[in-house]
VMD Tcl script that draws the C-alpha trace (Angstrom):
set ca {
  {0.00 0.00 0.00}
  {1.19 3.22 -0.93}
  {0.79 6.33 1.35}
  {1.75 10.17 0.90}
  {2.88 12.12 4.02}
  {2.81 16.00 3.52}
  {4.57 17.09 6.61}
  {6.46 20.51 6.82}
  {8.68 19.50 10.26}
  {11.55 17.40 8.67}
  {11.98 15.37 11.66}
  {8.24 14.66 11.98}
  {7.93 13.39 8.40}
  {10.94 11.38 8.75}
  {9.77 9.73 11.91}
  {6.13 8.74 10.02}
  {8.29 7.37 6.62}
  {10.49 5.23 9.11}
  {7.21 3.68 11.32}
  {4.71 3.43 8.12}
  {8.22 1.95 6.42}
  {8.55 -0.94 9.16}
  {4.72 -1.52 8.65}
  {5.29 -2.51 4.89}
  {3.67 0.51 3.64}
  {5.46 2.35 0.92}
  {5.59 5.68 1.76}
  {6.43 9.25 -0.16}
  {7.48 12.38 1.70}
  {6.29 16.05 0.56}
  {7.75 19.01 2.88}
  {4.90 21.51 1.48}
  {1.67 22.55 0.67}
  {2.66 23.26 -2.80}
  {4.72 20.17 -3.49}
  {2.07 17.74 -1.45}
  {-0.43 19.54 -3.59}
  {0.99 18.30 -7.16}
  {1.94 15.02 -5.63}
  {-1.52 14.25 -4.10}
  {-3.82 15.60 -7.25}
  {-1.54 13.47 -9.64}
  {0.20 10.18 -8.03}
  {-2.08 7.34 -7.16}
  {-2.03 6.93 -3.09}
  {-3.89 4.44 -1.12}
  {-3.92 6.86 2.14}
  {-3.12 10.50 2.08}
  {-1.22 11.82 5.50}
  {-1.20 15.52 5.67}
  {-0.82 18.29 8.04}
  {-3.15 21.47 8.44}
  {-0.90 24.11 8.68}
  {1.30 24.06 5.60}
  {4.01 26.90 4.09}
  {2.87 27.38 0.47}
  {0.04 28.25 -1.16}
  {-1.95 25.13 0.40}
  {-2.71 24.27 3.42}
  {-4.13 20.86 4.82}
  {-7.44 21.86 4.01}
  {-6.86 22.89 0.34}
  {-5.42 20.13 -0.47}
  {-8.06 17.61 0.73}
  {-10.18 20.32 -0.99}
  {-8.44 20.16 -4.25}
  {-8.44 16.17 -4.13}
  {-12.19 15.45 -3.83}
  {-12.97 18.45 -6.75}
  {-10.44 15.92 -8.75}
  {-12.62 13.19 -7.70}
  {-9.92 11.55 -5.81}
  {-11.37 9.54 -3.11}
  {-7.96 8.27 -1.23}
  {-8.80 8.10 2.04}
  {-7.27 11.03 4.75}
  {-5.88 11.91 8.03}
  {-5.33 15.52 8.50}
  {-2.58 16.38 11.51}
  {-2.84 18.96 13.35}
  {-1.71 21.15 16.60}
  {-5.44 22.50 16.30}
  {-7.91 20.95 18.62}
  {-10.77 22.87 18.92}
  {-13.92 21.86 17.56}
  {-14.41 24.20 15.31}
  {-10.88 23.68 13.27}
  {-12.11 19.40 13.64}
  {-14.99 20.00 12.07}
  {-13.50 22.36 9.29}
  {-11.42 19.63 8.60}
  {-13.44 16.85 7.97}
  {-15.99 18.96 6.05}
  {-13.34 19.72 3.67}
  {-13.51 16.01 2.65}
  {-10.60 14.32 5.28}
  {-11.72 10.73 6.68}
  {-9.85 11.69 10.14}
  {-7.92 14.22 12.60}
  {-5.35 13.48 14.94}
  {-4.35 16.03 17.15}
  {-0.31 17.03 17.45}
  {1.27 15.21 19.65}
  {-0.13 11.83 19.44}
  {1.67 8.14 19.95}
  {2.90 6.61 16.69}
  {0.86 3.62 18.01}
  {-2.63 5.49 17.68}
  {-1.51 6.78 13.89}
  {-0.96 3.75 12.49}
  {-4.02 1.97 14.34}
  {-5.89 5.13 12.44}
  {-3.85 4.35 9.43}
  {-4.86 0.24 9.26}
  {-8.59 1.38 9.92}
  {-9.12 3.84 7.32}
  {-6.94 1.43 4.60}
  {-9.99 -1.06 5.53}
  {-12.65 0.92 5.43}
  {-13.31 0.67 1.36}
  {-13.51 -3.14 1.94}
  {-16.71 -4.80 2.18}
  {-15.44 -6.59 5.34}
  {-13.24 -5.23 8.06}
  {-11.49 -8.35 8.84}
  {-7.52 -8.31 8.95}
  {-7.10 -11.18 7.02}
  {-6.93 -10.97 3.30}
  {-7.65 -14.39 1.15}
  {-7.72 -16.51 -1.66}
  {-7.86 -20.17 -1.58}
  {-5.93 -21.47 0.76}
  {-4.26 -18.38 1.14}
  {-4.37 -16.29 3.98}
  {-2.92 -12.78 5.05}
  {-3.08 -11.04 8.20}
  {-2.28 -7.39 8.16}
  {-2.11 -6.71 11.63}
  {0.06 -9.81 12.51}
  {2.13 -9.91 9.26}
  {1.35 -13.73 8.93}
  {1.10 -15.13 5.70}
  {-0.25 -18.91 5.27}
  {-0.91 -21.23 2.78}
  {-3.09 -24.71 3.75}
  {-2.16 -24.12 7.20}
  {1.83 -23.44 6.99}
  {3.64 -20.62 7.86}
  {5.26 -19.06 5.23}
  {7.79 -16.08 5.77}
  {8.34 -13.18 3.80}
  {10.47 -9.98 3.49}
  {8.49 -6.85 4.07}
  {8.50 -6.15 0.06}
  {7.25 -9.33 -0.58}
  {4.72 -9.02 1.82}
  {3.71 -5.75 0.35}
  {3.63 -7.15 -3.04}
  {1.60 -10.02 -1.49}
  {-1.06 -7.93 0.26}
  {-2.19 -5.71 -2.81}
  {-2.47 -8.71 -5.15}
  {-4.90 -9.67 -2.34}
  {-6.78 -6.38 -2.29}
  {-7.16 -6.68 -5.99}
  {-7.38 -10.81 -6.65}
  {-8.79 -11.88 -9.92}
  {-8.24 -8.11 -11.97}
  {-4.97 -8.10 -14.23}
  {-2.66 -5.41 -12.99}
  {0.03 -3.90 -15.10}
  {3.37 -3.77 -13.70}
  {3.62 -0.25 -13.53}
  {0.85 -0.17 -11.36}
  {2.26 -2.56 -9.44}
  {5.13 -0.46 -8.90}
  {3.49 2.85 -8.38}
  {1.77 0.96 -5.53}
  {4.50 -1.07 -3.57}
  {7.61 0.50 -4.00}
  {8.33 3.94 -3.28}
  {8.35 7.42 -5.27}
  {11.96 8.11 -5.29}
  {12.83 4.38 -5.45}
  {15.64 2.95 -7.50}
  {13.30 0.69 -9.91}
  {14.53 -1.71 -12.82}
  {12.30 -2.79 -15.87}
  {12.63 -6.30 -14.15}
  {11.64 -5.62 -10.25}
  {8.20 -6.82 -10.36}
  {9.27 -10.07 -12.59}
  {11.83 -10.96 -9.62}
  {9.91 -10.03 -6.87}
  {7.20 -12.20 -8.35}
  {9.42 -14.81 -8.56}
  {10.07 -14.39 -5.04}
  {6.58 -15.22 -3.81}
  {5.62 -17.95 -6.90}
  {8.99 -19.55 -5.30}
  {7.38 -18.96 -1.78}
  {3.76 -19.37 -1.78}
  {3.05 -21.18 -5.53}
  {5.80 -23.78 -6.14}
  {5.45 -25.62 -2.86}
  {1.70 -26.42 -3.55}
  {-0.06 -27.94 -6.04}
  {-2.06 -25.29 -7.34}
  {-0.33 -21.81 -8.55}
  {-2.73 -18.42 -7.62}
  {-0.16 -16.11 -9.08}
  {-0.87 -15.69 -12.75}
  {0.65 -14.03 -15.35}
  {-1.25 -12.08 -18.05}
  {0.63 -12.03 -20.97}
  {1.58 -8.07 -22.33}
  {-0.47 -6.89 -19.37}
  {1.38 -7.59 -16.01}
  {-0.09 -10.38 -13.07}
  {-3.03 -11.32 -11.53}
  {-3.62 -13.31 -7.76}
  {-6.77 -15.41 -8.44}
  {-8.34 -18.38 -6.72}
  {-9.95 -20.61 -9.76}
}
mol new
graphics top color blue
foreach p $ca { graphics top sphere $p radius 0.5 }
foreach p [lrange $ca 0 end-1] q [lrange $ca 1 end] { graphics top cylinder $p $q radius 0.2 }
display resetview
């Protein structure tokens, strides 16, 4: 899952990156309004992190404002050192999912994080399947007919959105935009040998393969 945090205290915004980073998320930094402004109206983000009070010409507000006119419907958690009432409610009339008032534990973000990332599902369970396939996303276990099978936090990543989208092709760019990082150092070939990493993992071991490969197109996770 891929998540944009537009965060004007460096050492804030480097604190989220490293937490969301150890939580498998893939995670982009923007430092202000302006610059989380282009990224958010024009990069495809699962969850949208961003603080009220911005330098630039946007704010917090403006740019949950400019999303939803764009018809961008990524959910978000506005941050904020404002607590009154008045500047909540602003807030999530603008078109933000959430508020989290400045300072909060790391611990509550990301438990607001996992629960928004849910909330376009049509169940709110943790666990993610397909088959014999299962996925929890608060424990990090992956299993397959009962075994434990471990993976590296990419792979899991990788794992987890083929999940969220089983049985619709997916082009490898997408794939990419998705699981890896903006300023990440990707080769033409990542997504082949990552996918090689979990057929290797979660396919080859069992008699029935869910990865699939859609030929010109990119992969696909499906059941039958």
């Amino acid at each position: 899952m891929r998540i944009l945090v537009v965060e004007d205290e460096h050492k804030i915004a480097r604190a989220l990156k490293k937490a969301l980073e150890q939580e498998s998320y893939a995670v982009d930094l923007a430092y202000d309004g302006d610059e989380g402004h282009a990224m958010a109206t024009t990069e495809p983000y699962d969850l949208v992190i961003i603080d009220r009070m911005l330098p630039g010409a946007y704010d917090g507000v403006a740019i949950v404002k400019a999303m939803r006119a764009n018809k961008i419907h990524s959910p978000v958690l506005l941050l904020t050192a404002l607590g009154s009432t008045q500047n909540k409610t602003e807030g999530l009339d603008s078109g933000a999912d959430d508020y989290l008032v400045k300072p909060f534990a790391l611990e509550e973000l990301l438990a607001r994080v996992r629960a928004l990332l849910r909330r376009p599902a049509k169940t709110e369970s943790t666990v993610l399947s397909a088959a014999d396939l299962t996925l929890d996303t608060v424990t990090y276990e992956v299993r397959r007919a009962g075994k434990l099978i471990q993976l590296t936090s990419k792979e899991f990543a990788l794992l987890e959105y083929l999940l969220r989208n089983q049985d619709r092709p997916i082009p490898k760019e997408v794939i990419i935009s998705h699981v890896w990082d903006y300023d990440a150092d990707i080769l033409p070939n990542t997504v082949e040998v990552y996918i090689r990493y979990l057929r290797a993992k979660i396919d080859q071991p069992f008699p029935k393969s869910l990865i699939k490969t859609v030929r010109g197109f990119g992969y696909k996770l499906q059941a039958e």
